[in-house]
C-alpha positions in Angstrom: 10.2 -109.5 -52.9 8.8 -109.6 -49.3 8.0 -112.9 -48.2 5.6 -113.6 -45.8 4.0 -116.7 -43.9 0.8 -117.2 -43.7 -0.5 -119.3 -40.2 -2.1 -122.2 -42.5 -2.0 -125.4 -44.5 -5.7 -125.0 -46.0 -4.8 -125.5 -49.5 -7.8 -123.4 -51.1 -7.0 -120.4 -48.3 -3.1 -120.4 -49.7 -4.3 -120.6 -53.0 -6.3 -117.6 -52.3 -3.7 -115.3 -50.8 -1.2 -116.4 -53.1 -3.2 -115.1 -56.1 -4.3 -111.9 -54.7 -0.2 -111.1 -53.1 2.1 -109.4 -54.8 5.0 -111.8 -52.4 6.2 -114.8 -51.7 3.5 -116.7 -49.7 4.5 -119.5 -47.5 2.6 -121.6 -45.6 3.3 -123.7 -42.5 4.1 -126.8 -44.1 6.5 -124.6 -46.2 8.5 -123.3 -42.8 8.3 -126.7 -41.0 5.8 -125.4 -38.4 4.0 -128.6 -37.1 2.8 -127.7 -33.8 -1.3 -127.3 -33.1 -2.5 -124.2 -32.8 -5.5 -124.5 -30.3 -8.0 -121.4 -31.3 -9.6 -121.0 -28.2 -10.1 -117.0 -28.1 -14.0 -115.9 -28.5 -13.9 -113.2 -31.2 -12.5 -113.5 -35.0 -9.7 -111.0 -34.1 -8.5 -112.9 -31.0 -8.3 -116.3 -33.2 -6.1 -114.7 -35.7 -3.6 -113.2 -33.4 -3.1 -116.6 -31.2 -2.2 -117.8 -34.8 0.0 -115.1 -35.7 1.9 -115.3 -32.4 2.4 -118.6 -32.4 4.0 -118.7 -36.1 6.2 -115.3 -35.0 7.5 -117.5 -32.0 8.2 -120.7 -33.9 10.1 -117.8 -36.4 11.9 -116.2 -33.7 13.5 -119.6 -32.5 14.5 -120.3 -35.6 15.8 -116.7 -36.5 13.8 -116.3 -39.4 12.9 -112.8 -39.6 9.4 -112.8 -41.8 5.8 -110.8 -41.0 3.2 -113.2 -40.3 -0.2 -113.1 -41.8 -3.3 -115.0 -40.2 -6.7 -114.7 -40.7 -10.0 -116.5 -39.0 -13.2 -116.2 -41.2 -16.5 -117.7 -40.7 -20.5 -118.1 -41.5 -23.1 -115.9 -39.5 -26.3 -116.9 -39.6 -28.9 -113.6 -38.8 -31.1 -116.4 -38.0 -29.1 -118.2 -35.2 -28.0 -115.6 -34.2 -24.6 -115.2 -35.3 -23.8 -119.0 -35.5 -21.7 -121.0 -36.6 -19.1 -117.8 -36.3 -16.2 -118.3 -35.2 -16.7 -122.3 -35.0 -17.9 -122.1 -38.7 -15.2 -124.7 -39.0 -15.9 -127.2 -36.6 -19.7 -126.5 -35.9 -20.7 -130.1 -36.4 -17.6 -131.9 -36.4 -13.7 -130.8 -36.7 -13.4 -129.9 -40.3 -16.0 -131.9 -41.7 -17.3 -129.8 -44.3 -20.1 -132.0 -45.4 -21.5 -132.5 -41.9 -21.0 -129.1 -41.2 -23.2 -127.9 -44.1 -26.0 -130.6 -42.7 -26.0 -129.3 -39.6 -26.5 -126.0 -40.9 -29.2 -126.8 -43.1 -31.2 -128.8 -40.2 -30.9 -125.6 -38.0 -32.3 -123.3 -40.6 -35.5 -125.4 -41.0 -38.2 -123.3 -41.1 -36.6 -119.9 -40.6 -38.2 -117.8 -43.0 -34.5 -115.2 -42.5 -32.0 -117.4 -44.4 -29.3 -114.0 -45.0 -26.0 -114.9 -43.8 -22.8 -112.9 -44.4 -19.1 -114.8 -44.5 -16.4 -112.3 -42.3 -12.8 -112.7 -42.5 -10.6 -110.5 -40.1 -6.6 -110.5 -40.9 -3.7 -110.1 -38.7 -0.3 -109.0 -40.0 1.9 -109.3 -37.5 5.3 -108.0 -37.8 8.7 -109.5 -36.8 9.0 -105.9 -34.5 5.8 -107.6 -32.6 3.0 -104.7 -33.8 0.2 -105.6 -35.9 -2.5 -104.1 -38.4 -6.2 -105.5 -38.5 -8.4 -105.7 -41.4 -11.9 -107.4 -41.5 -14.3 -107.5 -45.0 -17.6 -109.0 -44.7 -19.8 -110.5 -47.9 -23.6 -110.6 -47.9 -26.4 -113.1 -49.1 -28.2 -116.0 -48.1 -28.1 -119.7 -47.2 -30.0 -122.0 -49.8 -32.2 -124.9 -49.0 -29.9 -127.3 -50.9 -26.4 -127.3 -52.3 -25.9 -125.7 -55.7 -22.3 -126.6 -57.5 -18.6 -127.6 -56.0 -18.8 -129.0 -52.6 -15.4 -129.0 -51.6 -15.1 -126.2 -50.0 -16.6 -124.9 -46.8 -20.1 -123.5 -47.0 -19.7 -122.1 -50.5 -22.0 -124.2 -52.0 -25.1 -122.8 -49.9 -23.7 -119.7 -49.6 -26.1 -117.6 -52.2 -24.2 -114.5 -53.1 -26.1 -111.4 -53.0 -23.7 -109.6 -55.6 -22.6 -112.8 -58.1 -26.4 -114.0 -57.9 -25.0 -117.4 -57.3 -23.4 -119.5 -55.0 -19.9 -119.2 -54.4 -19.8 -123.0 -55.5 -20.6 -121.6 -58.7 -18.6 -119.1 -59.0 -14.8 -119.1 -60.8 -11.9 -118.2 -57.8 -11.8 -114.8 -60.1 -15.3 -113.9 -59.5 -15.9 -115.4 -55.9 -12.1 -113.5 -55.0 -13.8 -109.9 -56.5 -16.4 -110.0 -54.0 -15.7 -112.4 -51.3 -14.8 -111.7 -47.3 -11.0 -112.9 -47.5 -10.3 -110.6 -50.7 -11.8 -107.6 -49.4 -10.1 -107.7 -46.0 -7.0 -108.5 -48.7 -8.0 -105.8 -50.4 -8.0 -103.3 -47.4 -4.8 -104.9 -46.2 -3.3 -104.0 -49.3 -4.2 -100.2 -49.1 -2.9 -99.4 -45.3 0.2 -97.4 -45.8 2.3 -99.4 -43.0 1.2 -103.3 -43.8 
């Protein structure tokens, strides 16, 4: 079975790739990989590859031959143009999901445009050094108030156009049939050389 090591410690992202891949999934903690990873590139794509590289490097000193998979996802907001994209994470405050959300919410006052989409672009990075990129996109809209779990991210404002709910509502098994992360899985899945 391959085994592959995904550039993260977010529990709900393993948990995530770990029911949607058909392979041993192991995460940073997992490897021993303790080092920040400073995200400081401007698009999606480049996020995910200073990720990737960093966990092949941390690999290749400890001759560990493994492919690397990292992914950077986010909120965009048609209304702020875009925002919080790539800093969906830290818009407010550094991982501070709650605060996040709030901040969110007081900069959509009084937009009439509330669609929003969630993107997730994925970078598997080989232990040869090439890599194959996948993104998946899911549509809908951001609601005035939060409507079921809150732990998570935005998923609780995050109305989806195809579930009719919010992903706070939804079961992993729906929210993973239509969501950003399991269609850029999904794609990932179905390129001949990943």
């Amino acid at each position: 079975m391959e085994k592959i090591i995904l550039a993260s410690n977010n529990k709900h992202k393993i948990s995530e790739f770990r029911q949607m891949l058909d392979c041993e999934v192991l995460s940073l903690e997992d490897i021993g990989f303790v080092d920040e990873i400073v995200e400081d590139g401007e698009t999606f794509l480049e996020n995910s590859l200073i990720k990737a590289k960093a966990v092949s490097k941390f690999l290749k000193e400890k001759n560990i031959v493994a492919n690397v998979i990292a992914d950077d996802s986010g909120l965009c907001v048609n209304a702020l143009d875009g925002r919080p994209g790539i800093y969906s994470a830290r818009y407010a405050v550094e991982h501070n999901d709650k605060a996040n959300r709030q901040k969110l919410l007081q900069e959509l006052e009084g937009k009439a445009d509330r669609s929003a989409y969630f993107v997730c672009l994925i970078v598997k990075l080989f232990s040869d050094g090439h890599y194959v990129s996948v993104e998946g996109r899911t549509y809908g809209k951001i609601l005035t108030e939060e409507k079921g779990d809150t732990s998570f991210g935005y998923d609780c404002l995050f109305f989806s156009d195809e579930l009719q709910k919010s992903f706070g509502q939804a079961t992993s098994e729906e929210k993973n049939a239509v969501s950003h992360r399991g269609r850029a899985l999904k794609k990932l899945l179905e390129l001949k050389d990943a």
